[in-house]
C-alpha positions as CSV (number, residue, x, y, z in Angstrom):
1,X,-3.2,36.1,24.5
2,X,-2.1,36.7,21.4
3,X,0.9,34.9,21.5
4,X,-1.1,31.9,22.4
5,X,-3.3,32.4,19.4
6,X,0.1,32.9,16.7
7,X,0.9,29.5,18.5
8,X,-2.0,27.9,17.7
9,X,-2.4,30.0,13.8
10,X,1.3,28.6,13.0
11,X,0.4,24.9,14.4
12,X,-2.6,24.4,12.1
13,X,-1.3,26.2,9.2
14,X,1.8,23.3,9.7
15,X,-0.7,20.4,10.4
16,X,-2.4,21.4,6.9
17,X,1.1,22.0,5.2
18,X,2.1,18.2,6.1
19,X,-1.5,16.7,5.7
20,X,-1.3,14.3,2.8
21,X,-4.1,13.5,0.9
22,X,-5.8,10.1,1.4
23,X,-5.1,9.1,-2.3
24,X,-1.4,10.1,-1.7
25,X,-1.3,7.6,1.7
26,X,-3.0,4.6,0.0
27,X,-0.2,4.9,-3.0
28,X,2.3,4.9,-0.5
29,X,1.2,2.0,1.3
30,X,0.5,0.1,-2.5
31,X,4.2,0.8,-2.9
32,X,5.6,-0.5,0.8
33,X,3.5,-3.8,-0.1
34,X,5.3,-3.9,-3.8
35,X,8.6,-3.8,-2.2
36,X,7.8,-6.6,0.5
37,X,6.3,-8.3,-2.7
38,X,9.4,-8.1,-4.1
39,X,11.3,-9.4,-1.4
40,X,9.2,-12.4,-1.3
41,X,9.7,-12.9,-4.8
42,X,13.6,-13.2,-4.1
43,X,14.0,-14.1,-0.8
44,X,16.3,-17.7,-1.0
45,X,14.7,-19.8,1.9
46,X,11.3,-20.6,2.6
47,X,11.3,-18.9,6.2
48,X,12.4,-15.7,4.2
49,X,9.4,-16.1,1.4
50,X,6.7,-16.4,3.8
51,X,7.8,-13.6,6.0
52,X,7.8,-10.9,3.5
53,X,4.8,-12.2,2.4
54,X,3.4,-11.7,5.7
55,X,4.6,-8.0,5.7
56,X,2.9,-7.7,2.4
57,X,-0.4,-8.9,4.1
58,X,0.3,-6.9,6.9
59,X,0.3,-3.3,4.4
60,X,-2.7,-4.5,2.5
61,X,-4.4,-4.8,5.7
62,X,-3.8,-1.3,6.6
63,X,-4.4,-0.4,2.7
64,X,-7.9,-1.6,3.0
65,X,-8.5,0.1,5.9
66,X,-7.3,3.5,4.1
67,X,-9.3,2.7,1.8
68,X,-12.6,3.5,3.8
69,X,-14.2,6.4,3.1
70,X,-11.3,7.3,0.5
71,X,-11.8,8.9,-2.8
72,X,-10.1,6.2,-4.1
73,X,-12.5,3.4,-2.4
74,X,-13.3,2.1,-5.4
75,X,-10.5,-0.1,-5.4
76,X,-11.1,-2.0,-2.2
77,X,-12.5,-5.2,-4.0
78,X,-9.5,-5.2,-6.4
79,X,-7.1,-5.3,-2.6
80,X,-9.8,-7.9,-1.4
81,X,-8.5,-10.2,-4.1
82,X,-4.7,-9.6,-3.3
83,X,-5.3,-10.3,0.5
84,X,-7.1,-13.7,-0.3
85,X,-3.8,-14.0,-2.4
86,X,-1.5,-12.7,-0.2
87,X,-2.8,-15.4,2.7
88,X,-1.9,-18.0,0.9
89,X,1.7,-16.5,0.1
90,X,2.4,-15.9,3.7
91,X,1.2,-19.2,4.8
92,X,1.9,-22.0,1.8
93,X,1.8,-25.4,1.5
94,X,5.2,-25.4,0.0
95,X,7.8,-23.3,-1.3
96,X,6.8,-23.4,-5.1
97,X,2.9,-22.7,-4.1
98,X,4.2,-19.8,-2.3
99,X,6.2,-17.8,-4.8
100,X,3.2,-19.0,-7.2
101,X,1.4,-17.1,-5.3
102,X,4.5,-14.3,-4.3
103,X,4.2,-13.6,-7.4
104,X,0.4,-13.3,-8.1
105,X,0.4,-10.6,-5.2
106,X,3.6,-8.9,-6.7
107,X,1.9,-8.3,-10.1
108,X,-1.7,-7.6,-8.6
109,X,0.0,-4.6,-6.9
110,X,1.8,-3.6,-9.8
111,X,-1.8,-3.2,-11.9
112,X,-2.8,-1.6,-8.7
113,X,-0.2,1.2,-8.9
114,X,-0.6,1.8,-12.4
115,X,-4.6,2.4,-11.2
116,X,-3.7,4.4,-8.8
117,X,-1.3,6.5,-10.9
118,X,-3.8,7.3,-13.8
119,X,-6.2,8.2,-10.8
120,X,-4.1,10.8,-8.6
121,X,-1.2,12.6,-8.9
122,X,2.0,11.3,-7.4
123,X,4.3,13.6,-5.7
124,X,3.2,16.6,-7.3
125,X,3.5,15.5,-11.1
126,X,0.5,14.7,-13.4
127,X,0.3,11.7,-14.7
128,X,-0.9,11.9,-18.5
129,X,-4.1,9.6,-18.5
């Protein structure tokens, strides 16, 4: 019996150990959809363009869903604007409307970050407000 119970004492106190705070996740997430941002911004062929912007679309989809309930909800009409934006990166009319707009989401998440940062603290640093 009381081996079962050290068993189950040590799992939880490693489930909170690794638990990440919901603040923590969303940054995390901001920052996957910066990078395939990014990508979009210099991917060479149209095919390329559109298909990181789709797996921008794809992480602010699951941002906005973190965002439920979060302390940081507050910033779920701010990622409503980048999705509208990011639809019409991942599916454009041409290739110049779709960096246009590449670029819109890229710098959205950017300002998103930086509200993020002066919101939480990252990795265990303070940010200085």
């Amino acid at each position: 019996m009381k081996k079962i119970l050290l068993l189950f004492f040590s799992l939880s106190i490693f489930s909170f150990a690794t638990a990440k705070d919901d603040c923590e996740i969303i940054y995390s997430t901001a920052s996957y959809a910066l990078n395939h941002a990014k990508r979009a911004l210099k991917a060479n062929n149209y095919e390329h363009q559109k298909y990181y912007a789709g797996k921008a679309l794809k992480s602010y989809d699951k941002l906005l869903t973190l965002l439920e309930g979060s302390p940081c909800e507050t910033l779920t009409e701010k990622v409503q604007d980048i999705i509208a934006d990011a639809v019409k990166a991942a599916d454009p009319a041409d290739w110049d409307r779709g960096r246009y707009y590449s670029k819109k989401v890229f710098n959205s998440t950017q300002d998103l970050i930086l509200e993020l940062d002066s919101r939480t603290e990252v990795a265990g640093v303070e940010t200085i407000p």
